[in-house]
N, C-alpha and C positions, 0 to 999 in steps of 0.2 A: 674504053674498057676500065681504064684505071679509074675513072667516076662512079662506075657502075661498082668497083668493088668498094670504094671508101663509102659507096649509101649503104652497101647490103652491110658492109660494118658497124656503119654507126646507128643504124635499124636495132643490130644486137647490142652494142653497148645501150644503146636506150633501155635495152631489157635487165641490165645486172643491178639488181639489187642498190648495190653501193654505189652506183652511178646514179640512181633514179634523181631526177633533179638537176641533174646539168642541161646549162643552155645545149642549144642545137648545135654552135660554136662551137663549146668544148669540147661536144661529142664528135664534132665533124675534126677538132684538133687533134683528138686523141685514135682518128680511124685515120690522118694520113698519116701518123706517127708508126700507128702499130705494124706490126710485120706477121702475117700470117704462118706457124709452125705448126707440124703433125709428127706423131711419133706412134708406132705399132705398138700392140701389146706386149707386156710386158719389157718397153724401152724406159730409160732412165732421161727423165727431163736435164735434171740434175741431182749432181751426188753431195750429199754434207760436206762441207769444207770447203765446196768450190768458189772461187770471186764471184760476184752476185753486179750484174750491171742491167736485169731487167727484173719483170714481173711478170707473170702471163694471167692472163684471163681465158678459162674454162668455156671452150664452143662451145665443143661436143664432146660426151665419154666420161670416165671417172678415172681419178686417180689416186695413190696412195702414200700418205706421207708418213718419212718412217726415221727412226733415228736408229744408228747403228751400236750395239754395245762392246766392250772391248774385246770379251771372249769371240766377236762374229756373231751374236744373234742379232736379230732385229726385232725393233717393237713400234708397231704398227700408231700413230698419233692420229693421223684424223682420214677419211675417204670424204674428195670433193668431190663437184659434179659440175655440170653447166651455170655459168653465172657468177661461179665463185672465181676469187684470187689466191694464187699460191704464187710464192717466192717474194712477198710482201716485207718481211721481215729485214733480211740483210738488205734489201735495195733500202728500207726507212734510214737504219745504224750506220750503214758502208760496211758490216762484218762479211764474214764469209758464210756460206748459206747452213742453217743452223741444221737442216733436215735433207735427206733425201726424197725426190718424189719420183713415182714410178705408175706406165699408164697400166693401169685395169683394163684397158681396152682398148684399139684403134681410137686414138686421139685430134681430137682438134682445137689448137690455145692462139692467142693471140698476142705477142709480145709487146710489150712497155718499157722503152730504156728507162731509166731511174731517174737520170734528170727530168724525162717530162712528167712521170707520178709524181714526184715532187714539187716539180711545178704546179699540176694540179690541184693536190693538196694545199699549197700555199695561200691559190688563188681563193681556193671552197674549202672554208672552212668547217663547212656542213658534211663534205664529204670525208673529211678529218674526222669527226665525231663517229661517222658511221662504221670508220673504218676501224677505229679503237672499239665500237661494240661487237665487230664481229670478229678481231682479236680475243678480247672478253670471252666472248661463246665457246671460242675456242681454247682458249686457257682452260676452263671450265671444263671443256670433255676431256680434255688430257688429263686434270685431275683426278677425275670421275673413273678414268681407265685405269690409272697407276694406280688409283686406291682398289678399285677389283685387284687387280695384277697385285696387288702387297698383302691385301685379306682373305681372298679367294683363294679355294684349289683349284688344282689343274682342271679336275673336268668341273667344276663348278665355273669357270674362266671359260673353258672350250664349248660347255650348254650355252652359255650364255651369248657368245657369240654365234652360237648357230640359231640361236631364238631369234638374236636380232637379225640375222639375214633374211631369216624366213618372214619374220616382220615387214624388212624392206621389201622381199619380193612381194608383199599384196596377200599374204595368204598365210591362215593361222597354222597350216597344214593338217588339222582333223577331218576338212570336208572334202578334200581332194583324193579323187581314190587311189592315184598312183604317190599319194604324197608330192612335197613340196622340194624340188632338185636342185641344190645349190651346188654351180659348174666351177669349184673353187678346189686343187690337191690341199694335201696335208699340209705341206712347209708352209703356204699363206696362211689357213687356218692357225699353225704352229704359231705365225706370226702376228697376225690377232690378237691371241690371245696371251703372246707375251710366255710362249712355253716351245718347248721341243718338236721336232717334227714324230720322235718315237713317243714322246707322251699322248699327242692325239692321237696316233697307231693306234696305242694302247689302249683309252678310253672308248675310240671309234669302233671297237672291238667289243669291247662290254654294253655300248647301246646296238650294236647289230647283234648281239646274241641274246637281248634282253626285248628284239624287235621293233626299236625305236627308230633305229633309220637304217638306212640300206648303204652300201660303202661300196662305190663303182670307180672306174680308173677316173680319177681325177674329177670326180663329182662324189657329194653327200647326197641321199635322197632322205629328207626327214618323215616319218611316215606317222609320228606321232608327240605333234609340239606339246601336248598338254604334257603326257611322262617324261620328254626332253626338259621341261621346265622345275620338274622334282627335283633333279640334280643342281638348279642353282640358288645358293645358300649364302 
């Protein structure tokens, strides 16, 4: 049994990105090392501040990476998915973990003590390089967000994030005749966009009465992306 799980493992490690390129070896190293973890929606993997002694890699699901500000809001850094690496960061330094992450959905991660990613990296150097580029990427969108979040208004910050969900879900939302339904409450939204839970109240208010989306318990229905997109400036 326990053979059967480290092939179906390193089957998926062969699939992530920043692994592509390792021997069969490593990958068969890196599937008896790992430890198989799941956490429900809306559970915390880990919270900022906490000692950091592994890595996970992304089965299945999404998650959300967030950093906490001192008044108690949260602002939303980056949403992974299958393939990616989170908790990369304090396992590289030995710091404590710089970010919270929290699942989007019934999850499934793979854990990496820090010695043997380190190991890894030591050995592939190739895998070093890639790992720093998709650091980079990410620098990069966080910049990208704080600057919306520092020049942008609130609903120009709040359109903006409901464009792009409507984005990710596959659909512009003009050709769909019930609209496009994103299953997401307020406080997340709030936290997206780096604002209040009563600011997007308030906005989510002026596009349901201007007929732009529809506003149900704990879902947005957007029913018109092209006048959602007027409001970001």
């Amino acid at each position: 049994m326990r053979e059967e799980t480290d092939s179906t493992t390193t089957a998926l490690l062969a699939r992530v990105p920043l692994l592509a390129g390792l021997s069969q070896a490593e990958l068969d190293r890196i599937a008896q090392v790992s430890v198989p973890r799941s956490f429900p929606k809306g559970a915390r993997v880990f919270h900022e501040g906490d000692e950091s002694d592994a890595c996970y890699i992304i089965r299945s699901g999404e998650v959300r990476v967030t950093r906490e500000h001192s008044d108690g809001r949260a602002i939303a850094l980056a949403t992974l998915g299958p393939g990616e690496i989170v908790g990369e960061l304090a396992m590289l330094d030995g710091e404590v973990r710089s970010a919270s992450v929290e699942a989007l959905s019934d999850i499934e991660l793979l854990a990496v003590a820090a010695r043997d990613m380190r190991g890894l990296l030591e050995r592939n150097p190739e895998i070093t390089a890639k790992l720093v580029i998709a650091l980079t990427r990410r620098v990069r969108e966080t910049n990208e967000r704080v600057a919306r979040q520092s020049f942008q208004t609130v609903p120009s910050r709040v359109a903006g994030v409901l464009s792009q969900l409507v984005a990710e879900a596959g659909s512009d939302g003009n050709g769909a005749r019930d609209g496009v339904t994103i299953r997401m409450n307020q406080a997340d939204l709030a936290q997206l966009a780096g604002t209040s839970r009563e600011s997007v109240s308030r906005f989510l208010a002026v596009l349901e009465r201007a007929g732009v989306v529809r506003v149900g318990r704990g879902r947005v229905t957007v029913l018109q992306t092209g006048r959602l997109r007027a409001y970001i400036f």
